[in-house]
C-alpha positions in Angstrom: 93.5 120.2 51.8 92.3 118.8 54.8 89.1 119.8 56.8 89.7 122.6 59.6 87.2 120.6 61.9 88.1 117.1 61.3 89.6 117.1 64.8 86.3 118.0 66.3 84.4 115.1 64.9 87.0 112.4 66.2 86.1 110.9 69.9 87.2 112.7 72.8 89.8 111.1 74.9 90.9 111.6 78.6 93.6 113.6 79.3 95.5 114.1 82.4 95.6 117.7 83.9 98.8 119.7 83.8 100.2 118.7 87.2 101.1 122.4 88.8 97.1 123.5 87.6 96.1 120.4 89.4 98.1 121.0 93.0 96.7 125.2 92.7 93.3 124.0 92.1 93.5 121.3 95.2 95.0 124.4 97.1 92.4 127.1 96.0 89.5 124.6 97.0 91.5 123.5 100.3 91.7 127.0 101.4 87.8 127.9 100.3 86.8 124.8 102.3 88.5 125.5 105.2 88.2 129.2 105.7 84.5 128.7 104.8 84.5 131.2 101.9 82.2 131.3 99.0 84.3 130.7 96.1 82.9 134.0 94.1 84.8 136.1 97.1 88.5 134.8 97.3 89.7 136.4 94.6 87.9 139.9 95.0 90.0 142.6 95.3 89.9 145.3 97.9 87.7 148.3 96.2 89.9 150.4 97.2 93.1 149.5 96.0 95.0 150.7 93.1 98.0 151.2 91.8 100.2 154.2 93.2 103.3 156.0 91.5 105.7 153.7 93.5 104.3 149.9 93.3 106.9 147.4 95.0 107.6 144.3 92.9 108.9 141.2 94.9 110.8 137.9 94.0 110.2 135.7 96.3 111.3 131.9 96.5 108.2 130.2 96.9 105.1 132.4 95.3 102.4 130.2 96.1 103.3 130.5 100.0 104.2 133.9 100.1 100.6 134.9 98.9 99.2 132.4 101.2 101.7 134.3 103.9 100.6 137.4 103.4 97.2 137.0 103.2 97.5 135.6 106.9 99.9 138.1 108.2 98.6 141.2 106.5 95.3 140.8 105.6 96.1 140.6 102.0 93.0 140.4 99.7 93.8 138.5 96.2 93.8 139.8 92.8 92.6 137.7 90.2 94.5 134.4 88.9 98.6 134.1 89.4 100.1 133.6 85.9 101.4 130.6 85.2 104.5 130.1 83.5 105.1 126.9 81.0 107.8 125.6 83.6 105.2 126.0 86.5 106.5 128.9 88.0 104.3 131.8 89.0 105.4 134.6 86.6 103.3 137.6 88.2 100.3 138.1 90.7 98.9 140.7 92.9 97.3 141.3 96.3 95.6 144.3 97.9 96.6 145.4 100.9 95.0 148.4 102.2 94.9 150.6 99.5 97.8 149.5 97.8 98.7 147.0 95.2 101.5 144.5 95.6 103.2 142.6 92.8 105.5 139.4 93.0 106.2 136.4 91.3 108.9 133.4 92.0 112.0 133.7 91.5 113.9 134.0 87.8 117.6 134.0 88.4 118.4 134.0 84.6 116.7 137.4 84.2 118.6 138.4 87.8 114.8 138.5 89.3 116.0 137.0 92.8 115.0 137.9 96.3 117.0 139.4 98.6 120.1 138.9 100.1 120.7 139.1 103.5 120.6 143.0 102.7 118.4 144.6 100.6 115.6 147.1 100.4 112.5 146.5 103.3 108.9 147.1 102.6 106.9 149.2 104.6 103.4 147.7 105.1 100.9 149.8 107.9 98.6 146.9 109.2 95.8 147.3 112.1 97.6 146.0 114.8 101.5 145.6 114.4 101.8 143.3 117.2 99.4 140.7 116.1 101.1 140.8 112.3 104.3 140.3 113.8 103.8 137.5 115.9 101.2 135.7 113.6 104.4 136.1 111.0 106.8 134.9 113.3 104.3 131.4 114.2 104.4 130.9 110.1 108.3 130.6 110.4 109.4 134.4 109.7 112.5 135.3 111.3 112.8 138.5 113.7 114.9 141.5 113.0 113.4 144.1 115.3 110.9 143.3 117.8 107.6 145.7 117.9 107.8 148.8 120.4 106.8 152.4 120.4 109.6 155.1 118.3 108.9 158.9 117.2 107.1 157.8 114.2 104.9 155.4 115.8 104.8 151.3 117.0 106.4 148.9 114.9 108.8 146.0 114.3 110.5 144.5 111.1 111.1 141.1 110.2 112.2 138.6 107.4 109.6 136.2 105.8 110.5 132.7 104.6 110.8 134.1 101.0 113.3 136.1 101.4 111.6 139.8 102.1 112.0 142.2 105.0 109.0 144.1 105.8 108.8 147.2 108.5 104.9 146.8 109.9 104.2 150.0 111.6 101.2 150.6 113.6 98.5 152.3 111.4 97.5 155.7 113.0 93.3 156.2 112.8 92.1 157.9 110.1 90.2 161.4 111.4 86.5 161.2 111.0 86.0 163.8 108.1 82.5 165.5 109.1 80.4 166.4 106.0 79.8 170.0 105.2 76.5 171.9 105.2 73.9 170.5 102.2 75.9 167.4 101.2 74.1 163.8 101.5 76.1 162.0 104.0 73.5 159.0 104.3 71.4 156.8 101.4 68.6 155.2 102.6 66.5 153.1 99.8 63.2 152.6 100.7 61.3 149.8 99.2 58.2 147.3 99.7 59.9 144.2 100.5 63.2 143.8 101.4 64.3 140.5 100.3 63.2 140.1 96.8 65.5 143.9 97.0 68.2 141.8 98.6 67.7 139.4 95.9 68.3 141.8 93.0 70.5 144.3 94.0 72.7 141.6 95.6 72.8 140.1 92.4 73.0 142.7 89.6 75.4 145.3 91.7 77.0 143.1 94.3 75.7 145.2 97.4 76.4 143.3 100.4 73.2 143.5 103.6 73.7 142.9 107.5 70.9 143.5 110.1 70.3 147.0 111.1 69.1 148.7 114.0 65.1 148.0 113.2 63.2 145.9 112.0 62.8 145.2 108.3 65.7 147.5 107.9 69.1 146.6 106.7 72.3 148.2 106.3 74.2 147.5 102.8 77.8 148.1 101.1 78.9 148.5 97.8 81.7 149.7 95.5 82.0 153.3 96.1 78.2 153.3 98.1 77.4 152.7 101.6 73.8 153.0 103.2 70.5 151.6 104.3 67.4 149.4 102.7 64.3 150.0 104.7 60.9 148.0 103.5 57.7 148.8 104.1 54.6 151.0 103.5 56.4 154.3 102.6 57.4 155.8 100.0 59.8 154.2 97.0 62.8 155.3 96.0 66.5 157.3 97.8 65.9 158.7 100.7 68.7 161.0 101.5 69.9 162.9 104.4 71.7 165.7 104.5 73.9 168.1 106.6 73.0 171.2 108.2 74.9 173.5 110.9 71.7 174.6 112.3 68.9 172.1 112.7 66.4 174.3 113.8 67.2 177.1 111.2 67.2 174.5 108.9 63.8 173.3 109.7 62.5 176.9 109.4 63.4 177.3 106.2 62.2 174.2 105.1 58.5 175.7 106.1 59.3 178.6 104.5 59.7 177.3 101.1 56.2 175.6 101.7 57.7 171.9 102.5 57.2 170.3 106.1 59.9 170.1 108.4 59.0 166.7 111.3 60.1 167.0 114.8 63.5 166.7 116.1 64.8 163.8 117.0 68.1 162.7 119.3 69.9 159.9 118.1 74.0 159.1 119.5 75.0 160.4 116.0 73.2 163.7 115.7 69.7 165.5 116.0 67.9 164.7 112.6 64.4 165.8 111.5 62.3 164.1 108.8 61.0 166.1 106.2 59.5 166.5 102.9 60.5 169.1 100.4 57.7 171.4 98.3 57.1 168.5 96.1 56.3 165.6 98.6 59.9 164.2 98.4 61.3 162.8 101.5 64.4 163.5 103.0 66.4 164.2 106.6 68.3 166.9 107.9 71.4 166.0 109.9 73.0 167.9 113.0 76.0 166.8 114.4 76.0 166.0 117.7 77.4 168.9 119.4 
């Protein structure tokens, strides 16, 4: 019987690369290069998207440009690796847009997956500005079906991509600014010694993001499902949270009451806070909004 590992101990010998791996790979690093993206981000997907009862499926004609398309006209966000097929052929992949997850995969006449007709059902995508998508759609040779104006249910347009799909883009209305209630935390603040070996760390191990805040040695930071502030210096460690109150200054007074120390009031352009410390020496802030 012959040795399981007998192919192991022979030479190695060159191979060439399956030629469809080869012309995605020259693409993914084409598109990295040129956009200036670090390669760990391309293929991160939107934290908030997930699949939804309804979750359109597309057959489009060419797979690797439509997700190229749609990236550029929507702001689509990638999910994961395309599958391959044996033949080449991209057999399923996903993009985030939004919220939303979107499914597709080339085209598969002998299983009837085909795109459209020149009828057939439209997808409704809501994009920041539905003048911008439909024109930057239009330059990457999509073909019009209803220029963008203003109707009952808001600004829009449709067309028809390359790949045989007709989207409506409709103008996404704003999303109204949900003010927290009364005791909850509605801003993290971690305090810690130095900031960049914090950067460092927390960068690394939870994949928190930091920009340049409003002070120094202070920096604002974003992560899945968490949003906040890291502040360094000679304070003390740990969350620092603030929290919501209808009434500052009753607030304050019954912060004294219960033997902690309630700071001075302060006017900032998002609210009246005051800095305080509970019975126990924790810190915290109260929050008023601004009136």
């Amino acid at each position: 019987m012959p040795e399981p590992f007998d192919a192991l101990r022979r030479p190695s010998e060159r191979v060439h690369p399956d030629p469809d791996f080869a012309a995605e790979l020259r693409d993914n690093l084409r598109r990295v290069i040129l956009n200036g993206a670090d390669m760990t981000t391309t293929e991160a997907p939107a934290t908030s998207a997930e699949l939804r009862s309804l979750t359109p499926y597309l057959a489009v004609s060419d797979a690797r440009a439509a997700l190229d398309f749609y990236v550029e006209v929507f702001g689509a966000v990638r999910r994961a690796e395309p599958i391959l097929m044996d033949d080449g052929r991209i057999g399923h992949a996903e993009l985030a847009i939004g919220d939303a997850v979107l499914m597709l995969a080339e085209e598969y006449p002998e299983i009837g997956h085909v795109a459209a007709s020149e009828g057939g059902a439209s997808v409704r995508v809501e994009v920041p500005d539905a003048d911008a998508s439909v024109t930057r759609a239009l330059e990457l040779g999509a073909t019009l079906i209803r220029a963008v104006s203003d109707s009952p249910y808001g600004r829009g347009g449709s067309f028809r991509d390359p790949f045989g799909q007709r989207w409506l883009v409709s103008q996404a209305t704003p999303k109204p600014s949900v003010s927290p209630k009364p005791g909850e935390a509605m801003y993290f603040t971690f305090q810690v010694p130095e900031a960049e070996p914090a950067k460092t760390f927390y960068g690394a191990v939870l994949g928190w993001e930091f920009t340049p805040g409003s002070v120094s040695d202070a920096w604002s930071f974003s992560g899945p499902g968490l949003e906040g502030g890291l502040w360094a210096g000679d304070r003390q460690v740990g969350w620092k949270l603030m929290y919501a109150v209808d009434d500052l200054e009753a607030a304050r007074t019954r912060v004294r009451e219960q033997g902690g120390r309630a700071g001075a009031v302060e006017n900032h352009p998002y609210g009246t806070t005051a800095d305080c410390t509970d019975n126990q020496g924790i810190e915290f802030w109260l929050w008023e909004r601004p009136s």
